[in-house]
VMD Tcl script that draws the C-alpha trace (Angstrom):
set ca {
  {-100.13 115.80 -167.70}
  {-97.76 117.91 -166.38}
  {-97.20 119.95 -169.18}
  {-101.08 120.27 -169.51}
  {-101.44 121.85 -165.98}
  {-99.12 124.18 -166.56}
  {-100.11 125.78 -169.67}
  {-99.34 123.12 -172.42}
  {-97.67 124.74 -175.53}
  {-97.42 127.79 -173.60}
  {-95.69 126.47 -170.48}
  {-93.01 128.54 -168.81}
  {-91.51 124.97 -168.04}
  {-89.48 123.12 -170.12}
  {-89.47 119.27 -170.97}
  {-86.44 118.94 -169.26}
  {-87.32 120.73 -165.92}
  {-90.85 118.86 -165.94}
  {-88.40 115.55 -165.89}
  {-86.59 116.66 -163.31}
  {-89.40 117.54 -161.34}
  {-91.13 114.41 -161.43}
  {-87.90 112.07 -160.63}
  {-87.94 114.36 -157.37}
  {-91.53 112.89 -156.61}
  {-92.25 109.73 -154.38}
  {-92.80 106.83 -156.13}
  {-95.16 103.17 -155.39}
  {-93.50 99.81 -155.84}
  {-94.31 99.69 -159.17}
  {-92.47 103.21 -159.89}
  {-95.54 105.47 -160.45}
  {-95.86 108.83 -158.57}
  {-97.60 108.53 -155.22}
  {-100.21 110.83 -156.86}
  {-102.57 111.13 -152.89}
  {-99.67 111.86 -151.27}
  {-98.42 114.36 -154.04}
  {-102.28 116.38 -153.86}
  {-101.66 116.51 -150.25}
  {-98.58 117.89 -150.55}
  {-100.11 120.57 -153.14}
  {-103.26 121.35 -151.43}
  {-100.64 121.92 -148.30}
  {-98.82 124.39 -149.93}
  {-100.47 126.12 -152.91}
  {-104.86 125.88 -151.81}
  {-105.03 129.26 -150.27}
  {-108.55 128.15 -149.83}
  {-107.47 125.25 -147.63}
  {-110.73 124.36 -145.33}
  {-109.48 121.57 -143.27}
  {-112.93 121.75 -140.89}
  {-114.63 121.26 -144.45}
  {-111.86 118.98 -145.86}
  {-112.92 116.87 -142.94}
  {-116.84 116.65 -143.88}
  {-116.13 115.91 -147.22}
  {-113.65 113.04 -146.04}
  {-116.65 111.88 -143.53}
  {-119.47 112.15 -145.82}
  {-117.11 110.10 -148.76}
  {-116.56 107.47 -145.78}
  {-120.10 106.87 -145.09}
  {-121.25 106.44 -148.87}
  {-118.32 104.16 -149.70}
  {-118.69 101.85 -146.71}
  {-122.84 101.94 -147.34}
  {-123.39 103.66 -144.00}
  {-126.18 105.79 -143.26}
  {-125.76 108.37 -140.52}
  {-128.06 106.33 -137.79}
  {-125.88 102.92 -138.43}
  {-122.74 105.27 -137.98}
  {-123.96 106.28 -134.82}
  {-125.31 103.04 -133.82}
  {-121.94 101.46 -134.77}
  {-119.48 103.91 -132.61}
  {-121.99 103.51 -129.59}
  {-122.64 100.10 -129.77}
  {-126.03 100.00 -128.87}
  {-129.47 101.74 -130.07}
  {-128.51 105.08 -128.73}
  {-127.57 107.23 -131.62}
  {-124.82 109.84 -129.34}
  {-121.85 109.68 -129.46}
  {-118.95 111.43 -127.09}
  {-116.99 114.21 -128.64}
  {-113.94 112.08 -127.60}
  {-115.10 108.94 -128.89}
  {-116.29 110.20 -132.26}
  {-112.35 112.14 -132.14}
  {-110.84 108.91 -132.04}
  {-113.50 107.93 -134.78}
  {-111.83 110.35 -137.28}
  {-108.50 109.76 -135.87}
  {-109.10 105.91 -136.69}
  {-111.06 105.84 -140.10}
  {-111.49 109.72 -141.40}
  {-108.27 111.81 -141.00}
  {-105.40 109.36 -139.94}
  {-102.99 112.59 -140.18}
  {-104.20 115.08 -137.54}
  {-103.59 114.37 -133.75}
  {-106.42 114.09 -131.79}
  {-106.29 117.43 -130.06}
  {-107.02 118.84 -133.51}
  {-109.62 116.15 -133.96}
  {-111.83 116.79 -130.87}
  {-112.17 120.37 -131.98}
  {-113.28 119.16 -135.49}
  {-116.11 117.04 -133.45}
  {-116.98 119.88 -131.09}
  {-117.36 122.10 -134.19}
  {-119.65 118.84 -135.29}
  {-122.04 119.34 -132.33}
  {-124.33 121.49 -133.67}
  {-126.05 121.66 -131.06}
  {-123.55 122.12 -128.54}
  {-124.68 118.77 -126.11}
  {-121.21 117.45 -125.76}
  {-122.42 114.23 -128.07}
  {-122.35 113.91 -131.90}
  {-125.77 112.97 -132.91}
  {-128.02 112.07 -136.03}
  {-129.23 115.99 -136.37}
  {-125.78 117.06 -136.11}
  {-124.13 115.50 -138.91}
  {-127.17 115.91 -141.16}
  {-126.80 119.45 -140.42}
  {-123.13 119.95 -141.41}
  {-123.72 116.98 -144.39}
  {-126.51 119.05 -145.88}
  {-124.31 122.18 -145.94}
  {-121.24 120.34 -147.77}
  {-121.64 123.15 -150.47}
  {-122.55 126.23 -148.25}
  {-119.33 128.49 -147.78}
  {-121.27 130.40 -145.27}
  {-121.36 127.21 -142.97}
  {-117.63 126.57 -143.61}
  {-116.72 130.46 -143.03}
  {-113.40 131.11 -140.81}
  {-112.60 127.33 -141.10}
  {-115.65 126.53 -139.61}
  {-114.99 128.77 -136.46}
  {-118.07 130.20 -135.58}
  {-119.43 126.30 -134.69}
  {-117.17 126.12 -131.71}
  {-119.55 127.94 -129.29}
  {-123.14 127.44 -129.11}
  {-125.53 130.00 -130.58}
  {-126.80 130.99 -126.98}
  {-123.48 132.30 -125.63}
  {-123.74 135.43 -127.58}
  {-123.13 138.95 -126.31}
  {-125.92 141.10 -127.51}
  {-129.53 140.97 -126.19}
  {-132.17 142.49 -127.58}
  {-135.43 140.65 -126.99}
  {-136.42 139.52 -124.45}
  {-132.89 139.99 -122.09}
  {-133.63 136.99 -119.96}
  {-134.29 133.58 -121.52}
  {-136.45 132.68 -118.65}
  {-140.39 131.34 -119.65}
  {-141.73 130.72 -122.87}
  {-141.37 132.27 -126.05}
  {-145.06 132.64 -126.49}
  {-147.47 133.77 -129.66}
  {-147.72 137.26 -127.82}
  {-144.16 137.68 -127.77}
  {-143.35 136.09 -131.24}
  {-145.99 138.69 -132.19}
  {-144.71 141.96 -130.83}
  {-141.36 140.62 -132.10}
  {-142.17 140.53 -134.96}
  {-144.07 144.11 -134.76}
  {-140.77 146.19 -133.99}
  {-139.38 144.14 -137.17}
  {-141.71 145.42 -139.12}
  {-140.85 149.24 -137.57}
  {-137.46 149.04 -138.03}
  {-137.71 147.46 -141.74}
  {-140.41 150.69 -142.48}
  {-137.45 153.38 -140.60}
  {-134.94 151.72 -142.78}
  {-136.48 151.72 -145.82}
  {-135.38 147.73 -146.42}
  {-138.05 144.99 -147.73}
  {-138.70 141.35 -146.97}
  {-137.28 140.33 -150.84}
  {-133.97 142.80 -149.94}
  {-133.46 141.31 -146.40}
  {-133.43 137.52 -147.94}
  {-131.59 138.53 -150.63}
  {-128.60 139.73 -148.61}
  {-128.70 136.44 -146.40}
  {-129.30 134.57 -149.34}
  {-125.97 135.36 -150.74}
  {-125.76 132.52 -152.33}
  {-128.55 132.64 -154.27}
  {-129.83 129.33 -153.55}
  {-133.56 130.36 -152.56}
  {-132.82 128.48 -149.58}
  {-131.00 129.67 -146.06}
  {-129.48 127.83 -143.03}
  {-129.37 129.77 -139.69}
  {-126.06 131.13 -139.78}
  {-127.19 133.29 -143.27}
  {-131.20 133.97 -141.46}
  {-128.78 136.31 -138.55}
  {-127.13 137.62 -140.86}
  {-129.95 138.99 -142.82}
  {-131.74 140.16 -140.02}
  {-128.96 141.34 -137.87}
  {-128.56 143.89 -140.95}
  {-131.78 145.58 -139.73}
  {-131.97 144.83 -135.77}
  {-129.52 143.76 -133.10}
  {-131.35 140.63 -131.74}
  {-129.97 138.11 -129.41}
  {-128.77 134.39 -131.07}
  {-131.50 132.35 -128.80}
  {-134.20 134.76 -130.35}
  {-132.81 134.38 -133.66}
  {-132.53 130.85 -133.59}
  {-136.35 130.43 -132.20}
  {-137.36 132.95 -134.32}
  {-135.84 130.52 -137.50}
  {-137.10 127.34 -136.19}
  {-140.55 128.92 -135.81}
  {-140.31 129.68 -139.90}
  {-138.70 126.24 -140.53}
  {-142.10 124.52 -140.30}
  {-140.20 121.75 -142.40}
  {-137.91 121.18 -139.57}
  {-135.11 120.45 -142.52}
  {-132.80 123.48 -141.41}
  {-133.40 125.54 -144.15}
  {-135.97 128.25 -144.78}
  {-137.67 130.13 -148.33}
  {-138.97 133.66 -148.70}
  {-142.04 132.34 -148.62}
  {-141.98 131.22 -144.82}
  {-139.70 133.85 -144.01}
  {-142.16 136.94 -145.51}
  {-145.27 135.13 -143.81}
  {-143.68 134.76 -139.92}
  {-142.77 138.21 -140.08}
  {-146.28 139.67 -141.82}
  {-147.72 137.84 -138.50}
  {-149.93 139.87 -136.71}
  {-152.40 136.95 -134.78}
  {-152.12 133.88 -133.61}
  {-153.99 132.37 -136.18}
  {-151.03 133.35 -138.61}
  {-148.53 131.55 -136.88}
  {-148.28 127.59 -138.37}
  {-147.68 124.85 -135.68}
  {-145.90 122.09 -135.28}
  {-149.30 119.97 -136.50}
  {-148.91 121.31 -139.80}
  {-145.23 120.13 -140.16}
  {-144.27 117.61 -143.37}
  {-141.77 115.55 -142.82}
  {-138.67 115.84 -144.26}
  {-138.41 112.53 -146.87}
  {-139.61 112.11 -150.56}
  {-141.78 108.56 -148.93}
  {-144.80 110.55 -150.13}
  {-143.45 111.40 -153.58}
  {-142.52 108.06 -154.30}
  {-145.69 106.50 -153.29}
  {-147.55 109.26 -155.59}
  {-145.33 107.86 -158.24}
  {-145.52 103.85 -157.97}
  {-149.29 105.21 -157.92}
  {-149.32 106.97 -160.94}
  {-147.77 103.41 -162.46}
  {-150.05 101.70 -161.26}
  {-152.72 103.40 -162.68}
  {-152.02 103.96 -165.79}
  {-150.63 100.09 -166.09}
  {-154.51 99.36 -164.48}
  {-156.20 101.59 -167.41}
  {-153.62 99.81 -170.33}
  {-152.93 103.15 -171.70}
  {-149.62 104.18 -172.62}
  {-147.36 107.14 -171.67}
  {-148.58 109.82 -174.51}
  {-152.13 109.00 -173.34}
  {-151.66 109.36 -169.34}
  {-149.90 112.47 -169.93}
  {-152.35 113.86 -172.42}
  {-154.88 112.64 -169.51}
  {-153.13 114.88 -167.16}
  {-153.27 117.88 -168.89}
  {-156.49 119.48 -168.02}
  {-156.20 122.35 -170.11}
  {-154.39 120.55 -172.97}
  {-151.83 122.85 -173.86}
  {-149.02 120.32 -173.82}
  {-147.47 121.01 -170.56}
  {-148.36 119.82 -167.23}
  {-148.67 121.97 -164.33}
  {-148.98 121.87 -160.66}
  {-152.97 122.30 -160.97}
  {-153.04 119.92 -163.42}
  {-151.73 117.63 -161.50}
  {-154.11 118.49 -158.55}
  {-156.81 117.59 -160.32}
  {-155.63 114.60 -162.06}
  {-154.73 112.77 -158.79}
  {-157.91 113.78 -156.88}
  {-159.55 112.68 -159.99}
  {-158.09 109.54 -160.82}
  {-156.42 108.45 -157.91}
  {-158.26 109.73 -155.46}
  {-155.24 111.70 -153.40}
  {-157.53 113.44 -150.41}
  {-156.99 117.29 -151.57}
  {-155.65 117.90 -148.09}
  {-152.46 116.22 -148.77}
  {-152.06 118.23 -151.72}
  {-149.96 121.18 -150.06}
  {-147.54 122.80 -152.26}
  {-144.02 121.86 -150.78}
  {-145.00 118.23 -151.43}
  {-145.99 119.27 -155.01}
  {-142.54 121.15 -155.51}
  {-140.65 118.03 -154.31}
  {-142.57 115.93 -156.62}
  {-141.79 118.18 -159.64}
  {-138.94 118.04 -158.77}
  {-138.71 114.10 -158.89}
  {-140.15 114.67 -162.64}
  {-138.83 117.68 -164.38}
  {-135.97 117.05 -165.93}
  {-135.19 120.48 -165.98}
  {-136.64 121.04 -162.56}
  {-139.29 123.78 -163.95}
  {-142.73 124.22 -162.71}
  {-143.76 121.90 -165.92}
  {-143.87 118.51 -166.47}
  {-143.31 117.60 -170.50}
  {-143.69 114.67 -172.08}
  {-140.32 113.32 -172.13}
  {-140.58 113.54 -168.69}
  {-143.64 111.33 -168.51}
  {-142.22 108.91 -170.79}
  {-138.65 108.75 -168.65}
  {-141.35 108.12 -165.30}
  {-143.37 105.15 -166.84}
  {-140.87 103.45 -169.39}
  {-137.79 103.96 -166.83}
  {-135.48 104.40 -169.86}
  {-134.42 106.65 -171.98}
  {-136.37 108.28 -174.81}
  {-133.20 108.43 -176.94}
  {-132.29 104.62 -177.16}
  {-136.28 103.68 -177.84}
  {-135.94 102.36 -181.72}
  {-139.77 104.25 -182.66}
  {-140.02 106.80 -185.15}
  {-142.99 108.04 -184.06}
  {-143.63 111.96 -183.72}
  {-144.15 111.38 -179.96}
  {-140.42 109.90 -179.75}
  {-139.06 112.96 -181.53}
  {-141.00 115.07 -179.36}
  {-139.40 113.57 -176.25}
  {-135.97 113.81 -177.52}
  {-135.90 117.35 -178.65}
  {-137.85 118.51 -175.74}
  {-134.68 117.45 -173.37}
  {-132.30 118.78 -175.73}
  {-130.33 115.93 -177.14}
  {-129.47 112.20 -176.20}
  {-127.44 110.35 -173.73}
  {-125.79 107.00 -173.67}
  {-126.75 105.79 -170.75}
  {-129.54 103.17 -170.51}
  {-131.71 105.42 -167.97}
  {-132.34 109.13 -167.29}
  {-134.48 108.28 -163.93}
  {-132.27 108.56 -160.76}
  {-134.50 109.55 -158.27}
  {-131.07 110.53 -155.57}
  {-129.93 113.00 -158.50}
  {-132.84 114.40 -159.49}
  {-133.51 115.58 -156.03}
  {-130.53 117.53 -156.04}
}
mol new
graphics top color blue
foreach p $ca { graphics top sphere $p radius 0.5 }
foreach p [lrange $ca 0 end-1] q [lrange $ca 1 end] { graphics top cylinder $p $q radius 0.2 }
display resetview
């Protein structure tokens, strides 16, 4: 393996010095290289990239899914009762205890107070969503995860308003938003090119930390207006904001433009999934198979469905109320079904929703069969393609 790593044929390393090197290495009982303790040891001294703030919530998060935990029975757990915060010193001793045995516990509580998002001395259910949700974001991990030892309201620069004093009405979310707009015009910048450069990424997505970024580029703003300003766009409450919301806040020029908290969705695929067992349902209530549901489906027959196809098929036949019909739940439930997680549905994906197995393995020769398989490109050998957990992601 050795050799492999370090360029096979072409090594610079002979056999012998390879040998020598690994007799050097700690060993188990049974004689076999210590091989945690010998990535630790490289990570130590070659990872210039070292993270240990983000080596930590990866370390967390693989504790939680290997002991089955979800982040409320954590919580409930370390506080032994219903209430779901924790102490910053209690959760330290936590990771001391179960997470990073290593690190003394000065280092530790720093690692939890950079876990307290929201800066109330506690660790709680919102916090380590937060930081488990941005496991991939380097933004979020930036400076070894310095910038999430103070709380966003200590910053230095005010803009508007100076005081934090009284509400943060519609009036001044409006006017705001106005001398956004002026600035954007003097600068010659555009919605698109102001997400774009938060968005760095390119995820389509943004967390807080990337949203002042992006509009720090075009106005010096204080961090509690920034951070009301973003939760006023995050009508999801999920922590994360699209162009979409982001364009519309700041086009806002009445009341009426503003959405409120009424019009939130919650933040769970329980309405997806119910649209699906649903669809099954239905379709095992009409004894029709998967070709002719999804041929059902597509109103304007051209193979393919899409999102106002499937409007009207589940007002039609399954009587969904059109209200609940907003289009976030509709991306999240393409989502779910598109394999390739396009703005389509195909027919291999109807046949992996109903049949719960994979097209490849089915023993039909039927045109519809070979339709399915070379629509997803190819086969697989496992018994299933439908993961509901993965094809969220």
């Amino acid at each position: 393996m050795l050799k492999q790593v370090t360029g096979g044929v072409n090594s610079r390393h002979s056999d012998e010095a390879l040998r020598k090197f690994v007799r050097q290495l700690n060993k188990d009982d049974h004689y076999q290289v210590a091989y945690v303790e010998f990535m630790d040891k490289m990570c130590a001294l070659g990872n210039k990239e070292h993270n240990p703030f983000k080596n930590l919530v990866q370390r967390l998060a693989y504790f939680i899914e290997s002991n089955r935990l979800t982040i409320v029975t954590l919580l409930n757990r370390l506080k032994g009762g219903d209430s779901r915060l924790v102490p910053l010193d209690k959760f330290a001793e936590f990771l001391k205890a179960k997470v990073e045995k290593k690190r003394d516990k000065v280092e530790l509580f720093d690692y939890a107070l950079m876990l307290d998002i929201d800066k109330d001395g506690n660790i709680g259910e919102e916090d380590l969503k937060t930081c488990l949700r941005n496991i991939h974001s380097s933004s979020f991990f930036s400076n070894d995860g310095l910038a999430l030892t103070s709380s966003q309201f200590n910053a230095p620069h005010k803009f508007y308003p100076t005081s934090m004093t009284g509400e943060f009405t519609d009036a001044k979310l409006l006017d705001l938003c106005k001398q956004i707009r002026e600035k954007m015009v003097f600068n010659k910048v555009s919605y698109q090119k102001i997400f774009k450069l938060a968005d760095a990424e390119k995820m389509g997505l943004i967390n807080l930390a990337q949203f002042s970024k992006g509009m720090l580029s075009v106005l010096p703003m204080s961090a509690p207006i920034l951070e009301k300003l973003f939760n006023i766009m995050d009508t999801n409450s999920i922590g994360m904001i699209d162009l979409q919301r982001f364009e519309a806040i700041l086009r806002a020029e009445a009341p009426a433009q503003i959405p409120k908290p009424a019009s939130t969705i919650a933040d769970s695929f329980d309405w997806q999934e119910n649209i699906i067992r649903r669809i099954k349902e239905w379709v095992k209530t009409q004894k029709i198979n998967a070709l002719d549901a999804f041929r059902i489906f597509d109103q304007d027959f051209n193979g393919l469905i899409s999102k106002e196809d499937m409007k009207v098929s589940l007002i039609e036949h399954l009587q969904v109320p059109a209200d609940e019909l907003v289009d976030t739940r509709l991306d999240r439930l393409f989502r779910l079904l598109s394999f390739f997680k396009t703005d389509q549905i195909q027919q291999s994906d109807f046949e992996r929703l109903l049949n719960d197995v994979n097209p490849y393995l089915s023993a039909g020769t039927s045109k519809s069969s070979t339709i399915f398989k070379s629509s997803m490109g190819g086969g697989f050998s496992t018994a299933s393609t439908h993961d509901w957990k993965f094809a969220a992601t």
